[in-house]
C-alpha positions as CSV (number, residue, x, y, z in Angstrom):
1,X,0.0,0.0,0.0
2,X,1.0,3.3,-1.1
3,X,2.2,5.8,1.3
4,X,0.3,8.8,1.6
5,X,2.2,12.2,1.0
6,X,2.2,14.5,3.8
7,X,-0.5,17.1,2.9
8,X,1.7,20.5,4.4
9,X,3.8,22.2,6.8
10,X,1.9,23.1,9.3
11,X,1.6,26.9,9.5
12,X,2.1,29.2,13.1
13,X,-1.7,29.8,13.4
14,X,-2.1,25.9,13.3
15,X,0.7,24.6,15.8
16,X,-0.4,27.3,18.1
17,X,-4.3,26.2,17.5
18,X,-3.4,22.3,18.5
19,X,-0.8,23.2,21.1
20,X,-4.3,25.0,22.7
21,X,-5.8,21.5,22.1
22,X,-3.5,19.5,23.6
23,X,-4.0,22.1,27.1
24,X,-7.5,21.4,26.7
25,X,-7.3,18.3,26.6
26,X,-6.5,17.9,30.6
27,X,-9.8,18.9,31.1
28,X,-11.6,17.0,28.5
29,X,-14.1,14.3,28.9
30,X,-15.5,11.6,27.1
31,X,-18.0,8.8,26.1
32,X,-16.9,5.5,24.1
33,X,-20.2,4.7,21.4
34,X,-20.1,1.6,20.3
35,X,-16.2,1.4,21.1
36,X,-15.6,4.9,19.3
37,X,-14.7,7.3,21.3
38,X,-16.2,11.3,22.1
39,X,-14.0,13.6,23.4
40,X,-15.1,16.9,24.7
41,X,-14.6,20.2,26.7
42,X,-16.6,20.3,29.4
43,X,-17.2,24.0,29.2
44,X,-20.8,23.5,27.8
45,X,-22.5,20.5,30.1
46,X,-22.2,17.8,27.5
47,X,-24.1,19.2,25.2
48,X,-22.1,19.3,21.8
49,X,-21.4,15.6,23.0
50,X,-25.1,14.9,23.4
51,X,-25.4,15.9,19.4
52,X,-22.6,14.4,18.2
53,X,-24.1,11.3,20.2
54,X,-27.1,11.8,18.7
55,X,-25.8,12.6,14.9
56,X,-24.1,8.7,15.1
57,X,-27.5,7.5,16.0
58,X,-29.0,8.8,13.4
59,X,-26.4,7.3,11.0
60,X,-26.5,4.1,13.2
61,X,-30.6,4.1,12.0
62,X,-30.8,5.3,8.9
63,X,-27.4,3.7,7.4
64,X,-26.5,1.0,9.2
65,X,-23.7,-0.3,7.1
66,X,-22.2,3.3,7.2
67,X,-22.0,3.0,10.5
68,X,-20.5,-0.1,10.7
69,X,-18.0,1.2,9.0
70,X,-17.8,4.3,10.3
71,X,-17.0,2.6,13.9
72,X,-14.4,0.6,12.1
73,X,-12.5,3.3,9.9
74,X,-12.2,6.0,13.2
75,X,-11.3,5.7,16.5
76,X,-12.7,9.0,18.3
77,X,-14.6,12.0,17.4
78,X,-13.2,15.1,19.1
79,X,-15.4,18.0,19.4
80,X,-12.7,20.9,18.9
81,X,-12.2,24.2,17.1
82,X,-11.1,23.7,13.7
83,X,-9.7,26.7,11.7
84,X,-11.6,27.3,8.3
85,X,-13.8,24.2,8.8
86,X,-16.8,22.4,10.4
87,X,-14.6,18.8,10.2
88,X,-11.3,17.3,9.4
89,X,-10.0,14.1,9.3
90,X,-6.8,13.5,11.6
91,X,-5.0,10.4,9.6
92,X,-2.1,10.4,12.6
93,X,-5.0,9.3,15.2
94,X,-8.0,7.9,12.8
95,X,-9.8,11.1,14.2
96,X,-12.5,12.5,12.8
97,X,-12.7,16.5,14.5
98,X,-15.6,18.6,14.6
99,X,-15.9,22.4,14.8
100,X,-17.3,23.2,18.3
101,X,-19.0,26.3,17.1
102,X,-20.6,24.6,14.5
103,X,-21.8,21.8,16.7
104,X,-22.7,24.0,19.2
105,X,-24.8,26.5,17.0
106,X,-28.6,26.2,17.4
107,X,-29.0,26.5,13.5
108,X,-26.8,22.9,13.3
109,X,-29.1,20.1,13.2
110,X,-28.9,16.7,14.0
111,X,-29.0,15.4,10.1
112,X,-25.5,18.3,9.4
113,X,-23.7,17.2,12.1
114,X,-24.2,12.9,11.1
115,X,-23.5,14.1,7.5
116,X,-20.1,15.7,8.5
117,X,-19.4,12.8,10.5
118,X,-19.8,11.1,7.0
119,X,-17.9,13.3,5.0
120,X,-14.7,12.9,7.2
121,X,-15.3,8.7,8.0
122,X,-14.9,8.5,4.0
123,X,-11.6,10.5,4.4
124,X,-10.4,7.9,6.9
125,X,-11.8,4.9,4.2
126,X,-9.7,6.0,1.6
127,X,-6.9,6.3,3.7
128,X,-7.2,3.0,4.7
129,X,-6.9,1.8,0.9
130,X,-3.4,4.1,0.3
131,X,-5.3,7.5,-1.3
132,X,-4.0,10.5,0.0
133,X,-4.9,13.9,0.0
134,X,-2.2,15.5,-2.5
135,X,-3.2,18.6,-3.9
136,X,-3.6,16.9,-7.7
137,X,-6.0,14.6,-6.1
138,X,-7.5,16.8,-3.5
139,X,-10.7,18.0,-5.6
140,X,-11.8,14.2,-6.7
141,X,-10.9,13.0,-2.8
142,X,-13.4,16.0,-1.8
143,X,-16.0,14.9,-4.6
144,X,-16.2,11.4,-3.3
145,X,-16.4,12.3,-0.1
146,X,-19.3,14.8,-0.7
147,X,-21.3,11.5,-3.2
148,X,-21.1,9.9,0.3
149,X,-22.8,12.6,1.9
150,X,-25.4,12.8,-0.8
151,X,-26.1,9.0,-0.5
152,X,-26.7,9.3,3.1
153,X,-28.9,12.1,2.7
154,X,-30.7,10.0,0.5
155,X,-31.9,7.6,3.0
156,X,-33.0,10.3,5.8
157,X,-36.7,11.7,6.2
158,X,-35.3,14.8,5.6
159,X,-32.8,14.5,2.9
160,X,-33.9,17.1,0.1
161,X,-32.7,19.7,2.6
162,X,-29.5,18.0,3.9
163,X,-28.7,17.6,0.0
164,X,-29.1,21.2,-0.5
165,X,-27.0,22.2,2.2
166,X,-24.3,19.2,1.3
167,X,-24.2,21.4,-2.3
168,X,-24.0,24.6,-1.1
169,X,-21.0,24.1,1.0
170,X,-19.7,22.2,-2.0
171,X,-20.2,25.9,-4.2
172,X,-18.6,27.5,-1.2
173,X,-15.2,24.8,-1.4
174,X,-15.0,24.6,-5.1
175,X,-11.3,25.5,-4.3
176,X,-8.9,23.2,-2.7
177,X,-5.2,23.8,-3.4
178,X,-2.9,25.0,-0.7
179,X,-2.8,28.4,-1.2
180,X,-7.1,28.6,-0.5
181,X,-6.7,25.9,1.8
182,X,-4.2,27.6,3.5
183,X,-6.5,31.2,3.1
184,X,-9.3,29.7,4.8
185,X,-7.5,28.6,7.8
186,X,-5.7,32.0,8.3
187,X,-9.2,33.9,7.8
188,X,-10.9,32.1,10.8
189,X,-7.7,31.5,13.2
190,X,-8.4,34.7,15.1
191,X,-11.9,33.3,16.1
192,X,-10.7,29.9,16.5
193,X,-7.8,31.0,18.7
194,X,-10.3,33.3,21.1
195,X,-13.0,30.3,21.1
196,X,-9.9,28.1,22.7
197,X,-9.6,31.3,25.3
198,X,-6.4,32.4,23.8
199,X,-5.7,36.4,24.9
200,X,-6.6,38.5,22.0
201,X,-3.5,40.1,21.9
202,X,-2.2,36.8,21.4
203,X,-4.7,36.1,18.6
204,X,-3.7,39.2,16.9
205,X,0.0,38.7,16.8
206,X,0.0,34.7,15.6
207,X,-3.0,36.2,12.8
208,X,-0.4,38.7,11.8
209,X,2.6,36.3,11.7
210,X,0.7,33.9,9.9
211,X,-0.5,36.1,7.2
212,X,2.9,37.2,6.3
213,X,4.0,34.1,6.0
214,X,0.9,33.1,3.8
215,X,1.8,36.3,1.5
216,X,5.5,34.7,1.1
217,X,4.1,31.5,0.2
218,X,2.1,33.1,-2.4
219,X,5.0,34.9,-3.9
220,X,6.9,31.8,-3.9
221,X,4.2,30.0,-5.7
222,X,4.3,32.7,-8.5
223,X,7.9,32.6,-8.7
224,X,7.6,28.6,-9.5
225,X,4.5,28.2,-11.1
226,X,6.6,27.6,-14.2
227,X,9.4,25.3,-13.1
228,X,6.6,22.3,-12.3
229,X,7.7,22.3,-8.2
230,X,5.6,22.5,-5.4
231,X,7.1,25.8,-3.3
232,X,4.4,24.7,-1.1
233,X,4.7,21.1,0.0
């Protein structure tokens, strides 16, 4: 089986973003669902566990064999703040992370969350059979992943709308190399950094730092967009 290329260097905004994970990790809790584990803070009473709960027992109901697979391709769900993103798959740990805020927002319904939890469990499948997440394959990995979220919204009561939402945010990610990738990130780390209780004068420093560096990436990339090489890998 193939080895899958490391996706990036990590940028400031990032390390400093899971260096605030690991802290909160001392105080996290969690449940074990059918042997898969849900980690969480404890800041809001359980309750962006009780959805996630409740978003794998909706998949466990209306997709059985997804979830079968589901409990077999991850090992934990960890309710976090994700920079740029409502999910992201965590190859390292056979994680599948979800945004906090997004979990936690009273627009996020149960059907979102469980198709999320889809998206990023088909991530961890391909993994499993040696595809990676290189930037020439990024947009088809991102495709399959988001047929996977149609076909389960095909099976819930309330599918039409889940569909619709699965294609909007489809519209909204149409972009996936590493210079939008990394865009995305850098445009929501101030808010993730204050949701993980960072100072904001802290924020504000490792958002500036990180945007520099962004810019010089991007002038790199120009420089070698002609030589065939990667100034970004």
């Amino acid at each position: 089986m193939p080895r899958p290329e490391k996706i990036e260097k990590r940028h400031l905004s990032e390390i400093v973003i899971r260096f605030f994970d690991w802290l909160c990790m001392k105080l996290i809790n969690k449940r074990t669902i059918d042997g898969l584990l849900v980690f969480y803070n404890s800041d809001h009473a359980g309750k962006d566990a009780d959805k996630a709960v409740a978003a794998l027992r909706l998949i466990q109901k209306f997709d059985p064999v997804r979830y079968k697979q589901i409990v077999r391709d991850l090992k934990r769900i960890w309710i976090t703040t994700i920079p740029g993103g409502i999910g992201r798959f965590i190859k390292s740990t056979s994680t599948c992370e979800l945004d906090r805020r997004f979990v936690l927002d009273e627009h996020t319904v149960t059907e979102q969350i469980a198709s999320t939890i889809v998206h990023e469990a088909t991530h961890a499948r391909l993994d499993r059979r040696g595809i990676g997440y290189q930037e020439q394959l990024r947009a088809r990995v991102e495709g399959v992943c988001m047929g996977r979220e149609q076909a389960f919204a095909a099976k819930l009561p309330d599918g039409a709308n889940i569909r619709k939402w699965v294609e909007a945010s489809q519209i909204q990610s149409l972009e996936f190399s590493n210079v939008a990738m990394h865009a995305r990130r850098i445009d929501d780390a101030r808010d993730a950094l204050l949701d993980l209780n960072a100072p904001v004068w802290l924020a504000d420093i490792i958002v500036f730092f990180a945007g520099r560096r962004h810019q010089r990436r991007i002038r790199r990339a120009e420089r070698h967009s002609t030589s065939g090489t990667d100034p970004l890998s």
